[in-house]
N, C-alpha and C positions, 0 to 999 in steps of 0.2 A: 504494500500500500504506500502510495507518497505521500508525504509532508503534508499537508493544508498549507492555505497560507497563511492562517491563524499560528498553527506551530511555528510558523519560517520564522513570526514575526519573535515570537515569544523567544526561542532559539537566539536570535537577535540583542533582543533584548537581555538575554543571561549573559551572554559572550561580552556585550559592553562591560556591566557589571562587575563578571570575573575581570576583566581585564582592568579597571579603575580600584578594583579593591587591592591587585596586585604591583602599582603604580605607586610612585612618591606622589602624594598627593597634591594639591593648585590650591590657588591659582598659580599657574609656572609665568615667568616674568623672563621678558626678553632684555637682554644686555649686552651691548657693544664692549670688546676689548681689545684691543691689536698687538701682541707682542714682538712684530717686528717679523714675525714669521706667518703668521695665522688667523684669524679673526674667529675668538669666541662669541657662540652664542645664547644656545638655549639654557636656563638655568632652572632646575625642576627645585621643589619643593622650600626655598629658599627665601628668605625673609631678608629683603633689602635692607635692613637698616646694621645686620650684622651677618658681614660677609662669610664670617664660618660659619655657617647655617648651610653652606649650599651642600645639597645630597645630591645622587643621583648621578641619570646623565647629563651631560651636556654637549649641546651640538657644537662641534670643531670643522671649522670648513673658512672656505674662503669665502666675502660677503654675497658671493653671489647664492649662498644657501638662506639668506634672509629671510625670502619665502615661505622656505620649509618649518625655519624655526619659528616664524609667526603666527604659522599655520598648528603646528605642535602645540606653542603657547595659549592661541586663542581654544583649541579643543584639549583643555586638560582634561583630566578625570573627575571633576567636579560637573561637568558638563553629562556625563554619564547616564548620571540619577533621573532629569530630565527625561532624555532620548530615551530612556528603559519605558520611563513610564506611556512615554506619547505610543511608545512600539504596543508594549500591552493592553492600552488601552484601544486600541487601532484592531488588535487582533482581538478584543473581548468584546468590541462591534461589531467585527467582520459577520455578515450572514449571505455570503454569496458572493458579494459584491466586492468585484477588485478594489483594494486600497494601494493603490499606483502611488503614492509619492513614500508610504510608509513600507511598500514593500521594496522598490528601489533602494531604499534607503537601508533596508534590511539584507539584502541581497549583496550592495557594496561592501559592508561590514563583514558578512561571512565570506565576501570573495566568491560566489556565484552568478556574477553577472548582472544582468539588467531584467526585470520582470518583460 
C-alpha cells in the first residue's frame, strides 16, 4: 500500500522535528570575519554579546557563500516547530483533496521531488 498524502505530510513533519531537536539550537546569527585567508560565516547557537559562546558549526568559505549562510541563518531550528505544525495540521485536513503547496513543501524536505 502507498503512503497517503496525509502520512507524507506527517513523515514530514517528524523529520523537521528530529532534525531541530538534534541541532545547536537559534536563532543562528550571521557574522563577517576575514583572516587574511578566508571569510567566516555562519555562527550557530551563539550569543553575541560573549564570543565564547559560539558552539557548533560554522560556515568557512569565501564570501561568495553569503547566500548559503543566510539562508542557514534565517531557517534555524527554531523555525521547525512552526512548519511541523502547519504540515500536520494540513494532513489532519486532508480529505481527498490535494494540499499542493504543503505537500511540495513536504516532499523537498524528504528529498522526493515535487508533488
Amino acid at each position: 500500500m502507498s503512503e497517503s498524502p496525509a502520512e507524507l505530510l506527517r513523515r514530514a513533519a517528524a523529520l523537521l522535528e528530529q532534525r531541530a531537536a538534534s541541532a545547536t539550537p537559534g536563532p543562528w546569527e550571521l557574522e563577517h570575519s576575514y583572516d587574511g585567508t578566508r571569510a567566516q560565516g555562519l555562527f550557530v547557537g551563539c550569543d553575541e554579546d560573549d564570543p565564547d559562546s559560539y558552539d557548533g558549526t560554522k560556515g568557512i568559505g569565501g564570501f561568495d557563500l553569503d547566500p548559503d549562510n543566510r539562508w542557514s541563518a534565517l531557517v534555524h531550528p527554531g523555525v521547525a516547530p512552526t512548519l511541523a505544525t502547519w504540515l500536520r495540521c494540513e494532513a489532519a485536513l486532508f480529505k481527498g483533496n490535494p494540499i499542493w503547496p504543503a505537500l511540495a513543501v513536504a516532499k523537498a524536505l524528504l528529498r522526493e521531488g515535487q508533488p
